[in-house]
C-alpha positions in Angstrom: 88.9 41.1 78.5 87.6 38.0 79.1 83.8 36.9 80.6 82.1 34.4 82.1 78.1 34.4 83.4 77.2 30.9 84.9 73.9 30.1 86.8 75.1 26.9 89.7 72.1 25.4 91.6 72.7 24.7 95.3 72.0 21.6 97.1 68.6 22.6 99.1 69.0 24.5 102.1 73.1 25.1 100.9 72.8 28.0 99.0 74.2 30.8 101.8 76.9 28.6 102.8 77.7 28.0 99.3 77.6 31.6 98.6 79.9 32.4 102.1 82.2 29.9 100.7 82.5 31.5 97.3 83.1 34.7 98.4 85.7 33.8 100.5 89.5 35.2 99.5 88.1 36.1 95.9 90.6 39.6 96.3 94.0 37.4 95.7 93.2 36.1 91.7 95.7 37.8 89.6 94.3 39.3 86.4 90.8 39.1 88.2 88.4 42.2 87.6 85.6 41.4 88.9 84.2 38.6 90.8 80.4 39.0 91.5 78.1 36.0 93.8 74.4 36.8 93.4 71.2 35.0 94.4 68.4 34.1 92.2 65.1 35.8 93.7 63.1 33.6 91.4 64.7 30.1 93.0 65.8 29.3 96.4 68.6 27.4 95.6 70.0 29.1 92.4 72.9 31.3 92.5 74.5 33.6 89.2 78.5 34.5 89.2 79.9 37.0 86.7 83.1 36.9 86.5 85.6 39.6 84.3 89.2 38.7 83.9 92.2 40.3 82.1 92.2 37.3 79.6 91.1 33.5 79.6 94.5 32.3 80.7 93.9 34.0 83.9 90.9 32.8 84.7 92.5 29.4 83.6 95.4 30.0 86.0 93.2 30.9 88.9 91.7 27.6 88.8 95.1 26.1 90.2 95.4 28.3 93.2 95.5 26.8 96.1 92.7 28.7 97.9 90.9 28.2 94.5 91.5 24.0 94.7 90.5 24.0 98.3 87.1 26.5 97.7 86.4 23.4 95.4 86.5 20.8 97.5 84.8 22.5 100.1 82.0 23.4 97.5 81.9 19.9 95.9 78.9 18.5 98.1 76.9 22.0 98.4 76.7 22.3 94.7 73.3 20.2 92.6 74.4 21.4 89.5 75.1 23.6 87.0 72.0 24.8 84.6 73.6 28.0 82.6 76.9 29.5 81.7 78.4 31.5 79.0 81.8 33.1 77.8 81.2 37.4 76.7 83.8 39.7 76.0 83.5 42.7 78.7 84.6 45.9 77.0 83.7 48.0 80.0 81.1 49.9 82.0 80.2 51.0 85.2 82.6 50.1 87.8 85.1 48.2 85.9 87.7 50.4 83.8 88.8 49.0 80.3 91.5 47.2 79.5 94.9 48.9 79.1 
């Protein structure tokens, strides 16, 4: 399995609609496990995504869906930056069966 932990920062006051926007058709990503949006509760604008895919080429592929490219665009001006992110290898737990 393939992971990926990233903290994004939110343009001030964007950080629900940014979050809405996110969450928004993340059921249709083909070798996509787990897809988890979460706010920051020591910054206002700061968001975390943890993400758990069947491999890195999915995840890769699910960056040219369509619903993907457009969430992008959309996102583009709601998003200050990015401050944290880093690749694990999920080898299960709670809520997320192993690989098979």
């Amino acid at each position: 399995m393939y992971g990926l932990i990233g903290r994004m920062k939110a343009a001030p006051g964007q950080r629900d609609a940014l979050i809405a926007l996110l969450l928004q058709d993340v059921g249709a990503m083909p070798g996509c496990r787990s897809y988890i949006v979460a706010r920051d509760p020591g910054d206002g604008d700061a968001i975390w995504i943890t993400e758990v895919w069947d491999d890195a080429e999915h995840h890769r592929a699910s960056l040219s869906l369509p619903q993907v490219q457009a969430a992008i665009a959309q996102a583009r001006p709601m998003i200050a930056g990015f401050d944290s992110h880093c690749e694990t290898e999920p080898v299960g737990g709670y809520g997320l069966s192993p690989a098979g």
